[in-house]
N, C-alpha and C positions, 0 to 999 in steps of 0.2 A: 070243371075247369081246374079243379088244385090235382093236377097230374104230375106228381113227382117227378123227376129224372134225378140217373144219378151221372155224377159228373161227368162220367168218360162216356156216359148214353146221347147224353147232352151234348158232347165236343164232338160225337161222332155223327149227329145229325146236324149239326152249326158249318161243320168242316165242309157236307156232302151240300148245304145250301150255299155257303158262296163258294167254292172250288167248282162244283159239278163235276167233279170226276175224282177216282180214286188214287190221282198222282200222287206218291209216298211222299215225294219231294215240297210239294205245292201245300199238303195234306199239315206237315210237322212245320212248316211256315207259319199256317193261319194258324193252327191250334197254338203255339206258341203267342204270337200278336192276342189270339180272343184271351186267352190265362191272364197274361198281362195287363191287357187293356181292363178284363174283369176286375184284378186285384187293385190296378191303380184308381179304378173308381171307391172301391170301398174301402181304400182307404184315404180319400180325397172326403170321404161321410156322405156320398151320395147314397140319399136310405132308398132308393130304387130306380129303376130303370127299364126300358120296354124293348125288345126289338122286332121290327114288325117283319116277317117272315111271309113276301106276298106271295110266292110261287106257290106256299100251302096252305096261303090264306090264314095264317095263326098268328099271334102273337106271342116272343117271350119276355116272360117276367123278371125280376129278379129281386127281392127286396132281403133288406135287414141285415146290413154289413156285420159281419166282427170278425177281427183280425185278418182282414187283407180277402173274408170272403163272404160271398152270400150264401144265407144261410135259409134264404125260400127262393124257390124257383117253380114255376108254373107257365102250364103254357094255354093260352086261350084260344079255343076255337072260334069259329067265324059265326057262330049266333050266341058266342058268350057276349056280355059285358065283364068289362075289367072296371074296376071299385080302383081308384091311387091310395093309396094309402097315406102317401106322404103328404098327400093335399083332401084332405076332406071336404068331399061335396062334389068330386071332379069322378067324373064315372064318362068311360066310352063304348057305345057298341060296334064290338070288333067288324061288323061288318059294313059299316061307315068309312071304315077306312079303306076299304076295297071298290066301294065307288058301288 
């Protein structure tokens, strides 16, 4: 489950789940909103955050703000468990959340 991306691997599969298609126009919209929306979280001190990705059944990770960005990111398959970090003792298996 600690599957690295690196940023523009990461925006470039973010983009293709909610756009669904490779409109240039649609494309430099959401990447723009996700950058933002990422930065304003870390630095608002959210020390993580999850986004649950149903189409591929995965969840992403993102923990451990500094300076406007996270600095872990991982993305959990559907027979991982995800551990919070932020909250000890709080564990989910990703595929509970798919029903």
């Amino acid at each position: 489950m600690s599957y690295q991306r690196s940023d523009s691997e990461f925006r470039r599969c973010q983009l293709r789940n909610i756009t669904g298609s490779g409109n240039a126009t649609s494309t430099a919209s959401v990447q723009s909103s996700f950058v933002a929306l990422s930065s304003r979280k870390s630095e608002a001190g959210v020390k993580e955050y999850w986004i649950v990705l149903g189409h591929e059944r995965q969840v992403e990770v993102y923990r451990c703000p500094v300076n406007g960005r996270y600095q872990e990111t991982c993305v959990a398959a559907v027979n991982d468990t995800l551990e919070c970090c932020s909250v000890p003792g709080v564990s989910v298996q990703v595929a509970e959340l798919f029903g």
